[in-house]
SETOR-396715 format. One line per 8 residues: their letters; for each residue x, y, z of N, C-alpha, C. Coordinates in nm, 2 decimals. Each point is the difference from the previous one (the first is absolute). Example, Ala and Ser with C-alpha at 12.3 -4.5 7.8 and 13.67 -1.06 7.14 Angstrom:
<pts>
AS	1.32/-0.57/0.78/-0.09/0.12/0.00/0.09/0.12/0.00 ~ -0.04/0.11/-0.07/0.09/0.11/0.00/-0.08/0.11/0.08
</pts>
This chain:
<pts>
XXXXXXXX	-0.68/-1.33/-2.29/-0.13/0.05/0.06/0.03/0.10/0.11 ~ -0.06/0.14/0.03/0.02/0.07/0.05/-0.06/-0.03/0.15 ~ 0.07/0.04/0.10/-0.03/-0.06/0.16/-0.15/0.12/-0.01 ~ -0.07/-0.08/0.09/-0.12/0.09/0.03/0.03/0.06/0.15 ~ -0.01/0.12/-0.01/0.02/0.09/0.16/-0.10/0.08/0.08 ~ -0.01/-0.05/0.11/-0.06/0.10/0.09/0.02/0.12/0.04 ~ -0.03/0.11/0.05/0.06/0.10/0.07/-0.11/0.09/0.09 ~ 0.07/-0.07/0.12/-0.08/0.02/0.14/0.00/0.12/-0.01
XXXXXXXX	-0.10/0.11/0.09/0.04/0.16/0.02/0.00/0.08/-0.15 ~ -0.08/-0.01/-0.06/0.04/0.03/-0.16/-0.06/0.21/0.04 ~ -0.04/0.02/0.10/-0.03/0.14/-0.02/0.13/0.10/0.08 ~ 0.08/-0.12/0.09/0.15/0.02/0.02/0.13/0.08/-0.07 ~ 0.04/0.10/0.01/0.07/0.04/-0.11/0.07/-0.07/-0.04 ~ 0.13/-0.15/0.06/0.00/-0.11/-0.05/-0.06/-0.06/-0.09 ~ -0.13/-0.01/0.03/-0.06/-0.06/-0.06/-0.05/0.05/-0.13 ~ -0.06/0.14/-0.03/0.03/0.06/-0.13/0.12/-0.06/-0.07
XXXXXXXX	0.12/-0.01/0.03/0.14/0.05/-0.03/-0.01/-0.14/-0.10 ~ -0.04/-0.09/0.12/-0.03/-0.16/-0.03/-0.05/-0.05/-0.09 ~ -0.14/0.07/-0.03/-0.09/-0.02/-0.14/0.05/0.12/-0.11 ~ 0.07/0.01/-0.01/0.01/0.07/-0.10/0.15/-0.09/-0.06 ~ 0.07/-0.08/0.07/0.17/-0.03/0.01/-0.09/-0.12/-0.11 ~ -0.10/-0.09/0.10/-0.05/-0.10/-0.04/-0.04/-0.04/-0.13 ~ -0.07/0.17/0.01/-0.08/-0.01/-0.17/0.07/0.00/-0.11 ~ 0.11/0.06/0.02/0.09/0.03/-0.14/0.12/-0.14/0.04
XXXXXXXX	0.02/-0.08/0.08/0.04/-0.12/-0.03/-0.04/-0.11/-0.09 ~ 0.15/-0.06/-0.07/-0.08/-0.08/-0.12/0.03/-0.15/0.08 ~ 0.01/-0.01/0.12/0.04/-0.13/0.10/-0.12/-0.02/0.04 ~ -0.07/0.12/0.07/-0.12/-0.02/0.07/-0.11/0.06/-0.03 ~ -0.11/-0.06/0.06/-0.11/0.07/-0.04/-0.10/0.02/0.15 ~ -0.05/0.12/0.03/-0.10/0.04/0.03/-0.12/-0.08/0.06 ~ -0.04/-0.04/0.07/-0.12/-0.12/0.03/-0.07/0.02/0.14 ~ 0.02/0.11/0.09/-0.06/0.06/0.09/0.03/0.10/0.09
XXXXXXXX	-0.05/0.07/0.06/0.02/0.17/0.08/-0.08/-0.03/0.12 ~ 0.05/-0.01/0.09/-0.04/0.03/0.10/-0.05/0.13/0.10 ~ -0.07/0.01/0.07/-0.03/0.13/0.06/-0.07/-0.08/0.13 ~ 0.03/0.13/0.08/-0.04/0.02/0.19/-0.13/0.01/0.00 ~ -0.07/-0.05/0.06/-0.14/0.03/0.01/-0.09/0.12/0.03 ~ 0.09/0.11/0.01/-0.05/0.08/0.00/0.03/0.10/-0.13 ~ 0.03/-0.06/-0.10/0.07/0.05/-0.10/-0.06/-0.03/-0.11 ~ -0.03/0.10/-0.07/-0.07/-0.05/-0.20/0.08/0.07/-0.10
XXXXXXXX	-0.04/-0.10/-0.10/0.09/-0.03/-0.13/0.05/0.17/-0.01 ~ 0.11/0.04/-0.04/0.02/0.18/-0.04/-0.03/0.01/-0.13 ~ 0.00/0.12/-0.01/-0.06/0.05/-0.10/0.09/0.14/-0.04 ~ 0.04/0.00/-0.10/0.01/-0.14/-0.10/0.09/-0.11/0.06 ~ 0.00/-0.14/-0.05/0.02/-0.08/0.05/0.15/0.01/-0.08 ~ 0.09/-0.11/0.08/0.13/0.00/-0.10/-0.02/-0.14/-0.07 ~ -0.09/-0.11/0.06/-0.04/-0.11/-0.06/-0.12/-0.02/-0.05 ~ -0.05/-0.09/-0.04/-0.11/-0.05/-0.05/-0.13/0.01/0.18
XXXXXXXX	-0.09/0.08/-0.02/-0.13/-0.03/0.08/0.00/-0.14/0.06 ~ 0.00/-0.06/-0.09/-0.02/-0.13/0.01/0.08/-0.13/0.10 ~ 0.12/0.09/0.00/0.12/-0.12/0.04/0.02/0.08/0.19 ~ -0.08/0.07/0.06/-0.02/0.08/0.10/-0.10/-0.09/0.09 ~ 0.07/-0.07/0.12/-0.08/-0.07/0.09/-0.01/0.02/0.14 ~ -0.07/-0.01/0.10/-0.01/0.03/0.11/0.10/-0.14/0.09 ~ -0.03/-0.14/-0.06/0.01/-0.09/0.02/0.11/-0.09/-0.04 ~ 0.10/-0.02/0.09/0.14/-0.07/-0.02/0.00/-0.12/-0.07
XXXXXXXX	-0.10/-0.06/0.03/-0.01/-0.15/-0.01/-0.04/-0.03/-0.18 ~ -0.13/0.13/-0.04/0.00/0.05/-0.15/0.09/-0.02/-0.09 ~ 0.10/0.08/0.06/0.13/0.10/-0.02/0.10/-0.16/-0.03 ~ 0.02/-0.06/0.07/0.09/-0.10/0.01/-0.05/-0.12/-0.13 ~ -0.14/-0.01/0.05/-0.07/-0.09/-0.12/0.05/0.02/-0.15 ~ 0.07/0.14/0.00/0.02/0.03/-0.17/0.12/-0.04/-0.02 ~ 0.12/0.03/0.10/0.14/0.02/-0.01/0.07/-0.12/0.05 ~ 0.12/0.00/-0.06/0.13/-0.07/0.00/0.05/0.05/0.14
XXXXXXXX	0.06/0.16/0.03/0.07/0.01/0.06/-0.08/0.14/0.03 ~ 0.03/0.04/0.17/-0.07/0.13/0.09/0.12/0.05/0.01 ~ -0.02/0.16/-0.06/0.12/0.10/0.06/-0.08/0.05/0.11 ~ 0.07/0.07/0.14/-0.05/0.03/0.09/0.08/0.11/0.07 ~ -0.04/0.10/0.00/0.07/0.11/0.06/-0.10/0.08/0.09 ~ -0.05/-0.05/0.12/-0.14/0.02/0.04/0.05/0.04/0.14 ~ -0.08/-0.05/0.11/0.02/0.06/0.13/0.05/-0.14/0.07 ~ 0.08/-0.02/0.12/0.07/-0.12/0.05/-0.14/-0.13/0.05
XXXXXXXX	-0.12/0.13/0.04/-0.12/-0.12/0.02/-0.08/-0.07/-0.14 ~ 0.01/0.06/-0.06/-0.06/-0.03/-0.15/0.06/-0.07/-0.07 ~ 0.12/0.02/-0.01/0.12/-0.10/-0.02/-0.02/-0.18/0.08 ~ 0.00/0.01/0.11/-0.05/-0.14/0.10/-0.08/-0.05/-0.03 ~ -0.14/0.06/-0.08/-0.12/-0.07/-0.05/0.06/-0.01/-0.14 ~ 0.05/0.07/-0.06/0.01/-0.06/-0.16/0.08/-0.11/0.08 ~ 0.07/-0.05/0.02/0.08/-0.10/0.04/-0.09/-0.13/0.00 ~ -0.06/0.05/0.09/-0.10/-0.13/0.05/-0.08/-0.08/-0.16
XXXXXXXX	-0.04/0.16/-0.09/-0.07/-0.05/-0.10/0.10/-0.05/-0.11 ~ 0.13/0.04/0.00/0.11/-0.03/-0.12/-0.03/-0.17/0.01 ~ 0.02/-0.02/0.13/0.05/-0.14/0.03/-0.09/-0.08/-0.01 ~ -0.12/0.05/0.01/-0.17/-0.07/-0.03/0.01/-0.04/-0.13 ~ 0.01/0.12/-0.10/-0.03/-0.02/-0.14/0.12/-0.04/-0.08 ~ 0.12/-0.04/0.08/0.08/-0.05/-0.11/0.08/0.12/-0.07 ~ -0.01/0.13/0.04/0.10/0.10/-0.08/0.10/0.03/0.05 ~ 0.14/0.06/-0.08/0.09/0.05/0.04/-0.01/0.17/0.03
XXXXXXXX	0.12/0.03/0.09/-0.05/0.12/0.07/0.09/0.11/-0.01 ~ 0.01/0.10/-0.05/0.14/0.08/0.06/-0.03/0.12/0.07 ~ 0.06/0.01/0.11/-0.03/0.05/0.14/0.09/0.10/-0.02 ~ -0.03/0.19/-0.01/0.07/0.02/0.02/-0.02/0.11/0.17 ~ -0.13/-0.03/0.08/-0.02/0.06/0.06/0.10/-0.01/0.15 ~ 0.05/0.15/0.04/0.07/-0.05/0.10/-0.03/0.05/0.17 ~ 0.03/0.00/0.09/-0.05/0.06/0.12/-0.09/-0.18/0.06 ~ 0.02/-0.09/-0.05/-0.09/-0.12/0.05/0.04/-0.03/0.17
XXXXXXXX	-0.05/-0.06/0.03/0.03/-0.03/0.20/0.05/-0.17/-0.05 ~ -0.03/-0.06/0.11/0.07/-0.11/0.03/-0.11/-0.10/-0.05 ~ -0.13/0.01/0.02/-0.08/-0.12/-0.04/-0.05/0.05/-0.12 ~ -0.01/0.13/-0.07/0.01/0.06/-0.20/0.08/-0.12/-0.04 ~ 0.17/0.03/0.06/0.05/-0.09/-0.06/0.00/-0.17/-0.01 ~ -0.04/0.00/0.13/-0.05/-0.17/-0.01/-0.08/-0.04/-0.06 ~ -0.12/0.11/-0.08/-0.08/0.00/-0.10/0.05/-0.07/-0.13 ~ 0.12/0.15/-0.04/0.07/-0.05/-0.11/0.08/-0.13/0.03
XXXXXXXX	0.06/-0.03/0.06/0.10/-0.16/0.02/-0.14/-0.11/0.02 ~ -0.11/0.02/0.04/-0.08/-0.12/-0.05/-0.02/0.00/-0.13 ~ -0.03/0.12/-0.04/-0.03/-0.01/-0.18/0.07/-0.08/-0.05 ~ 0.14/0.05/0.06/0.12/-0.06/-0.13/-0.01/-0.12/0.03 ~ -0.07/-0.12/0.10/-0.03/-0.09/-0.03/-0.06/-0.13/-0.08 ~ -0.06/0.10/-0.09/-0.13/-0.01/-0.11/0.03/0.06/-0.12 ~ 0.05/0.10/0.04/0.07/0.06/-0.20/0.08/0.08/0.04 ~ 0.07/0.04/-0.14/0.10/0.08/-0.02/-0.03/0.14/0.02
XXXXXXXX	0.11/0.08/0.09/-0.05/0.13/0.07/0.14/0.04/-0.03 ~ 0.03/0.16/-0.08/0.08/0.06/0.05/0.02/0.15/0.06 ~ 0.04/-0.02/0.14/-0.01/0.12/0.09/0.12/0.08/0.00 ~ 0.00/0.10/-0.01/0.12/0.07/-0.01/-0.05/0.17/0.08 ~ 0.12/0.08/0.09/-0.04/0.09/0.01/-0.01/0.14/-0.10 ~ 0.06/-0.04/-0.13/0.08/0.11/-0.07/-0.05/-0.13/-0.14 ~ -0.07/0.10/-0.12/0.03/-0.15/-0.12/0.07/0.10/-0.10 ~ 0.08/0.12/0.03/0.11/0.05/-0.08/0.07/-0.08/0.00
XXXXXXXX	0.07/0.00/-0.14/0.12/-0.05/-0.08/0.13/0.08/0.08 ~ -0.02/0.10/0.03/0.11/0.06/0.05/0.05/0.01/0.13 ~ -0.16/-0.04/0.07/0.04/-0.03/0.15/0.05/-0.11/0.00 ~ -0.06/-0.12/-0.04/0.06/-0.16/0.04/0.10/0.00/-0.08 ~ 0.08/0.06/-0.10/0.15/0.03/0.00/0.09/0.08/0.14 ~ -0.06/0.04/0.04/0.02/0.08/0.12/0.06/-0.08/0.13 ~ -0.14/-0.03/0.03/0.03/-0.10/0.09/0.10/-0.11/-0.05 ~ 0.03/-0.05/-0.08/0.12/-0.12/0.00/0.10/0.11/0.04
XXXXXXXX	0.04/0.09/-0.09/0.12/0.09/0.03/0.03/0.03/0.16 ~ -0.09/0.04/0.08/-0.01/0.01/0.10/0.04/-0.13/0.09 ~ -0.06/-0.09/-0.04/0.06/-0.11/0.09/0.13/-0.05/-0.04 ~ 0.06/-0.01/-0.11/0.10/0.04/-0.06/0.13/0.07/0.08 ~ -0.05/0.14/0.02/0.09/0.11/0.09/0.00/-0.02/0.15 ~ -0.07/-0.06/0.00/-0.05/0.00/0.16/0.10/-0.17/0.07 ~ -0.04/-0.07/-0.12/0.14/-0.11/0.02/0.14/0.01/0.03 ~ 0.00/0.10/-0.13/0.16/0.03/0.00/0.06/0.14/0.07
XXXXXXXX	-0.12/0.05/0.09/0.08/0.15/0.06/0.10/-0.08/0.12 ~ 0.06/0.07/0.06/0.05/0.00/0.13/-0.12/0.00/0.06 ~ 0.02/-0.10/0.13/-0.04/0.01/0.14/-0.07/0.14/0.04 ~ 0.09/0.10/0.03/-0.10/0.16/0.06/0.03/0.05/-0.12 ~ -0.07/-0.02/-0.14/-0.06/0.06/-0.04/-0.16/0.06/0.04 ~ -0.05/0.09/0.02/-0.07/0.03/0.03/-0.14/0.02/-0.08 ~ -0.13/-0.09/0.00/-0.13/-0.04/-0.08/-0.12/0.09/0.03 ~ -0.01/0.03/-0.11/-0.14/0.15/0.03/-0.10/0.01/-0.13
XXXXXXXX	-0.13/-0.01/0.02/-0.06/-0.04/-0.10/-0.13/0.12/-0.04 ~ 0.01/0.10/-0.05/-0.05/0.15/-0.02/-0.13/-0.07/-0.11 ~ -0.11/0.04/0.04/-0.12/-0.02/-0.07/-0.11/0.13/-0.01 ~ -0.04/0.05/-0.15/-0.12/0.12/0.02/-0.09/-0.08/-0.09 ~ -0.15/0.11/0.00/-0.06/-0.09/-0.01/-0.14/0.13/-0.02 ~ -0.08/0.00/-0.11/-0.13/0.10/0.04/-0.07/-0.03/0.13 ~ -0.07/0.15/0.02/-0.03/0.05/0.13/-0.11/-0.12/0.03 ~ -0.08/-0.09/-0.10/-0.10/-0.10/0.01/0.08/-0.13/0.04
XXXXXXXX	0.07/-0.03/-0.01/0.04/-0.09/0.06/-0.03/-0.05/0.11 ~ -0.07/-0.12/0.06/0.00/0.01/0.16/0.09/-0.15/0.04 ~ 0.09/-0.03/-0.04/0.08/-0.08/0.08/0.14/0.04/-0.02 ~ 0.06/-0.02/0.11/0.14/0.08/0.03/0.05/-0.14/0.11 ~ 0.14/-0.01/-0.06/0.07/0.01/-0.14/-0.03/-0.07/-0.10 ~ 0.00/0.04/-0.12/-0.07/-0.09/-0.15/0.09/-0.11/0.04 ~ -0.09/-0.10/-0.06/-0.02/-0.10/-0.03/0.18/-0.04/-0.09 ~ 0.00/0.11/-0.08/0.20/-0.04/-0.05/0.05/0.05/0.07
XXXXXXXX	0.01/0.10/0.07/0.09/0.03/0.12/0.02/-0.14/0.07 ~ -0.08/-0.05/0.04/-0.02/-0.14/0.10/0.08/-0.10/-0.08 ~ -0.02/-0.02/-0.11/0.06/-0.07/-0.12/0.14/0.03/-0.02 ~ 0.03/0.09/0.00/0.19/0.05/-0.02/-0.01/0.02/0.14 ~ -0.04/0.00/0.11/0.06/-0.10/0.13/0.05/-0.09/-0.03 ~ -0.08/-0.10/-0.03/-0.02/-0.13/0.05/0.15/-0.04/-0.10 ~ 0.01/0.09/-0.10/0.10/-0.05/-0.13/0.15/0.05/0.12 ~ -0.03/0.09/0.02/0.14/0.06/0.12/0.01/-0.12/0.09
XXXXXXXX	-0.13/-0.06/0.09/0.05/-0.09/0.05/0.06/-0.12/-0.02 ~ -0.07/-0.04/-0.10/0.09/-0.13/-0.10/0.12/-0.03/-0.02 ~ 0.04/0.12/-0.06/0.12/0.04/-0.02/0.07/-0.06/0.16 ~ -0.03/0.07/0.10/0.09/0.01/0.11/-0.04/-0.15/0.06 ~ -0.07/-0.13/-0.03/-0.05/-0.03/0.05/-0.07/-0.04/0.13 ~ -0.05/0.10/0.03/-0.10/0.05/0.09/-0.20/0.04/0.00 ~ -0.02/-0.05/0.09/-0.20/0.02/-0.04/0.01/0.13/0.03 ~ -0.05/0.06/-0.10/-0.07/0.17/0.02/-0.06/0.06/0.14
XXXXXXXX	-0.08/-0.09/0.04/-0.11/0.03/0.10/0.09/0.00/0.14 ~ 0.17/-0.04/0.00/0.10/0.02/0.11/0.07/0.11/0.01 ~ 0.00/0.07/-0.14/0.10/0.08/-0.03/-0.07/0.17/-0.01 ~ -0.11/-0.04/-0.02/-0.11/0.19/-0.10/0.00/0.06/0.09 ~ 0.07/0.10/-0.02/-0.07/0.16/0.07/-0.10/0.06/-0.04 ~ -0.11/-0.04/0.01/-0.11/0.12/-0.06/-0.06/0.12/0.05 ~ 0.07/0.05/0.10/-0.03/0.13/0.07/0.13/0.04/0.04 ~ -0.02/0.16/0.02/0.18/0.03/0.04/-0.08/0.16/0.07
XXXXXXXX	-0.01/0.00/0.09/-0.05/0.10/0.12/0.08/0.11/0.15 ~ 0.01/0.06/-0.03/0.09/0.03/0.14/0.11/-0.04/0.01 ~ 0.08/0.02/0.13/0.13/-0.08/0.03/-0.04/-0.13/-0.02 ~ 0.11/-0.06/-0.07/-0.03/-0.09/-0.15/0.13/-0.06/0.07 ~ 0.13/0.04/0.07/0.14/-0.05/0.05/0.05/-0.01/-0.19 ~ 0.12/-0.06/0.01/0.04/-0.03/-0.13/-0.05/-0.15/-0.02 ~ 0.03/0.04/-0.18/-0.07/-0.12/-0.05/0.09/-0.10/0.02 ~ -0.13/-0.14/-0.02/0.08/-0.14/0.07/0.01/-0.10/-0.08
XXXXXXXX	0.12/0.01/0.00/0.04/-0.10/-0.14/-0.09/-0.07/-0.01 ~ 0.02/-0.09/-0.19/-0.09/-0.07/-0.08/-0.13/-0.02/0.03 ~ -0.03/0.14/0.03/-0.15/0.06/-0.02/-0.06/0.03/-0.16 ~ -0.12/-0.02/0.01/-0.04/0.05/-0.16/-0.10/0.10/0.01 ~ 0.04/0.13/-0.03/-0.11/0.08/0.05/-0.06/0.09/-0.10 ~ -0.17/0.04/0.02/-0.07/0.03/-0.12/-0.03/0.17/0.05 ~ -0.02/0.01/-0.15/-0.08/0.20/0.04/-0.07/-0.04/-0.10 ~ -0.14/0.11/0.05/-0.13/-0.01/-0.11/-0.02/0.11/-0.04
XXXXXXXX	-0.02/0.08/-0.13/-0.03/0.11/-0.04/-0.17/-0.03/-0.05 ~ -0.08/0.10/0.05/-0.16/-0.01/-0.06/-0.03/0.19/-0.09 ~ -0.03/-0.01/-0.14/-0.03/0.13/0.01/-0.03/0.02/-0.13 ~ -0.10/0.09/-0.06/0.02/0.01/-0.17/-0.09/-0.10/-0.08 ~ 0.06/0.00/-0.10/-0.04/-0.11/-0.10/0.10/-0.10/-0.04 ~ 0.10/-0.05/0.09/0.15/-0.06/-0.03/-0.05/-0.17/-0.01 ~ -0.01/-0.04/-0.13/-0.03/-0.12/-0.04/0.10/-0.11/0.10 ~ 0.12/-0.01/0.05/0.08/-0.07/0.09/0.13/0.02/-0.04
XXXXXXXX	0.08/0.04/0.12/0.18/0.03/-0.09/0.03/-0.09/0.15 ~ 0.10/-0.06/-0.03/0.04/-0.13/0.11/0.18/0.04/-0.01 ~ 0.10/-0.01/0.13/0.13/-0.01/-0.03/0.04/-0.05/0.10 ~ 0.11/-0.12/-0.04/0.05/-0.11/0.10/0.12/0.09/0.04 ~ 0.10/0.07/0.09/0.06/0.05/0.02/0.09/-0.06/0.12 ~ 0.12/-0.05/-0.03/0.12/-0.03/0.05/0.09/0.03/0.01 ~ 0.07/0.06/0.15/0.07/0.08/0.03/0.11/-0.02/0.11 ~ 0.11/0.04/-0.09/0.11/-0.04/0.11/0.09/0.10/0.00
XXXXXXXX	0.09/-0.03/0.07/0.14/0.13/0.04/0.00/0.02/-0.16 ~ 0.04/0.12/0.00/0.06/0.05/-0.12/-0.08/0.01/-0.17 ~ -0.07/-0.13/0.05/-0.10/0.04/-0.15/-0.16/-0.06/0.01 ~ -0.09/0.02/-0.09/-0.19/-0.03/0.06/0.02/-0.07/-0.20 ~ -0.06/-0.12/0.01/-0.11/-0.06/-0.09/-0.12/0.03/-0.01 ~ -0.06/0.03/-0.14/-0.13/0.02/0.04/-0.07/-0.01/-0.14 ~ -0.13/-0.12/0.02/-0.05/-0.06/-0.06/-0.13/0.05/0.01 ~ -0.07/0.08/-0.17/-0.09/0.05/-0.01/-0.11/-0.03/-0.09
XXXXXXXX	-0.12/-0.03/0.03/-0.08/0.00/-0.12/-0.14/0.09/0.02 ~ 0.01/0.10/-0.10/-0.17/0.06/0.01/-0.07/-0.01/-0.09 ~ -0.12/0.01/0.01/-0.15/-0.07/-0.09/-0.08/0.18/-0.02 ~ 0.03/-0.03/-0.13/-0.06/0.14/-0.07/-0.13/-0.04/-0.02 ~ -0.08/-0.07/-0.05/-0.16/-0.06/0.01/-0.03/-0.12/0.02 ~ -0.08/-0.02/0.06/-0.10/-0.17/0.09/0.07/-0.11/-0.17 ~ 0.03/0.05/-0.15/-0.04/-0.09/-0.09/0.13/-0.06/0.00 ~ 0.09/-0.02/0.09/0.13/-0.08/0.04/0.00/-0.12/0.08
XXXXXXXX	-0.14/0.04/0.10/-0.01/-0.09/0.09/-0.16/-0.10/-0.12 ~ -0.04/0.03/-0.02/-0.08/-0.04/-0.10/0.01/-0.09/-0.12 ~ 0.13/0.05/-0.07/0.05/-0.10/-0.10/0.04/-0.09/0.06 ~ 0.06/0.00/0.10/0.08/-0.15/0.07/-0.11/-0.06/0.06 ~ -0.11/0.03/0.06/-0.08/-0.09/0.04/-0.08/-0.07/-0.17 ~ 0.02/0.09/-0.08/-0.05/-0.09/-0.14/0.08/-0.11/-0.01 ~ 0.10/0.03/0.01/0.13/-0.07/-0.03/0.01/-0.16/0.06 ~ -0.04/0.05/0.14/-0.08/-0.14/0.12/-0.10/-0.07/-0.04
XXXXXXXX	-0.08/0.05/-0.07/-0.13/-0.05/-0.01/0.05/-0.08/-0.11 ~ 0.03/0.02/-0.14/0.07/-0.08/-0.11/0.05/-0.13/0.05 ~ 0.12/0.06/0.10/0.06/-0.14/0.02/-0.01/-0.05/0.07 ~ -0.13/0.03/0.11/-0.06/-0.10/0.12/-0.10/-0.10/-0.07 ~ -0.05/0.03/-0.12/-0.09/-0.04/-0.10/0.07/-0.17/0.03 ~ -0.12/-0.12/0.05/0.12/-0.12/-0.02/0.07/-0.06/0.09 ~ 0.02/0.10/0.06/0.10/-0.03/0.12/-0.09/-0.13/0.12 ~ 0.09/-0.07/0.06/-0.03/-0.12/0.10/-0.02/0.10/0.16
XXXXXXXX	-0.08/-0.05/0.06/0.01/0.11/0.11/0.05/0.01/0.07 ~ 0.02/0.11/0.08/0.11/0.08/0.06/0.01/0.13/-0.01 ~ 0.10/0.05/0.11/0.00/0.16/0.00/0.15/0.00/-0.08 ~ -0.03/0.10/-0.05/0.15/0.08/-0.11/-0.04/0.12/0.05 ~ 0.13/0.07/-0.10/0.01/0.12/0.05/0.08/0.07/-0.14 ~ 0.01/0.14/-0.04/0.06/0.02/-0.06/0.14/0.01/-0.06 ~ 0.09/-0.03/0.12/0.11/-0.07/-0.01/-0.01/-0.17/-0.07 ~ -0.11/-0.03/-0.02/-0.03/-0.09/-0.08/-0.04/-0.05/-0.15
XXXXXX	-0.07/0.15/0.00/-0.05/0.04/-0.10/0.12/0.04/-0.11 ~ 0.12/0.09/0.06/0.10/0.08/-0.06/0.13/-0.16/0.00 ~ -0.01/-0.13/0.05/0.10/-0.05/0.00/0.11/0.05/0.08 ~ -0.04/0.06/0.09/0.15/0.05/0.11/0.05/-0.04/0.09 ~ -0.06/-0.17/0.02/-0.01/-0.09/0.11/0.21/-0.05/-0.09 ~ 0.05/-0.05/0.15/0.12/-0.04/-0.05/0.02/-0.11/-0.02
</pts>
């Protein structure tokens, strides 16, 4: 039986990318669209008139499982409703604050949620690699994590930048939030050991190019992945939605999804 899916933001370019990944799936089916309230069905539509609601709670009444690639506040309230109605959730919105996320960690108390910053196949290969390298470098190797990103963008640093942190800090085992340089301004003095430090590129139409870059005397590692269209990050949230179908609750993640847990 095919999982029945939601998808929050459906006038979202995600969200297009989303109903269309959806419709031509022979796993899932189609069962509601969501839109902002200040927003009506498009025209032409890429779904059925019909399956187009103002109303979350609608929207949930049809579906198995809510894709969500929305805004960090909108995201909080689906939360609130996932966990009301009994659906599973995959989160892939990022930029959330401290009580967004306490949003999502109460969900996952009630169903199965998986949040991920990145639902490429190629990033969450990425990230293991990276925590990987970041195990086995030397001590002053040196951790630098390059992120671009279209000029719409409004959170700096994305949400995988933060993510291949967090994998650099693993590795070293160390918490990210001791180690991140996220600004580098003026006399700067030299850099101070097992620091992790980020640059943001904003500009263009650049779907996301991410590189973990490790650098030491004599020679630089460097771990790259770029996203030629949104339908990378799209199939992998299909991919979540399939196999969250079922699931006991709790938060996953797509290191979960792909089996890359050790």
């Amino acid at each position: 039986m095919s999982v029945r899916v939601a998808i929050a933001g459906g006038n979202g370019r995600m969200g297009r990318t989303l109903i269309e990944l959806v419709e031509s799936s022979n796993d899932l089916f189609l069962s509601a669209v969501t839109l902002a309230l200040d927003e009506s069905v498009p025209q032409p539509s890429p779904a059925a008139a019909a399956l187009y609601t103002h109303d979350i709670d609608e929207a949930l009444a049809r579906a198995d499982v809510l894709i969500d690639f929305t805004t960090p506040a909108t995201s909080a309230q689906h939360g609130v409703a996932c966990a009301q109605a009994g659906v599973s959730w995959v989160v892939g919105t990022t930029g959330l604050d401290e009580s967004q996320q306490a949003a999502v960690n109460a969900a996952a108390q009630k169903v199965a949620i998986c949040q991920s910053a990145n639902f490429s196949t190629g990033v969450n290969l990425m990230l293991r690699l990276v925590e990987l390298a970041s195990r086995a470098s030397d001590s002053d190797t040196d951790l630098e994590v390059v992120e671009a990103h279209h000029r719409h963008k409004v959170d700096a640093p994305s949400g995988t930048a933060l993510a291949i942190g967090k994998a650099m800090a693993a590795g070293r085992g160390v918490a990210l939030d001791d180690h991140a340089v996220m600004t580098r301004e003026g006399i700067t003095g030299e850099r101070v050991d097992g620091t992790i430090g980020f640059a943001t590129i904003r500009g263009g139409d650049i779907v996301g190019d991410h590189t973990a870059l490790f650098a030491s005397e004599g020679e630089r590692l460097e771990i790259t992945h770029r996203a030629g269209t949104r339908e990378a990050f799209a199939r992998g949230a299909c991919r979540a939605a399939a196999w969250l179908a079922g699931k006991p609750a709790g938060l996953y993640d797509m290191q979960d999804v792909l089996q890359l847990r050790e």
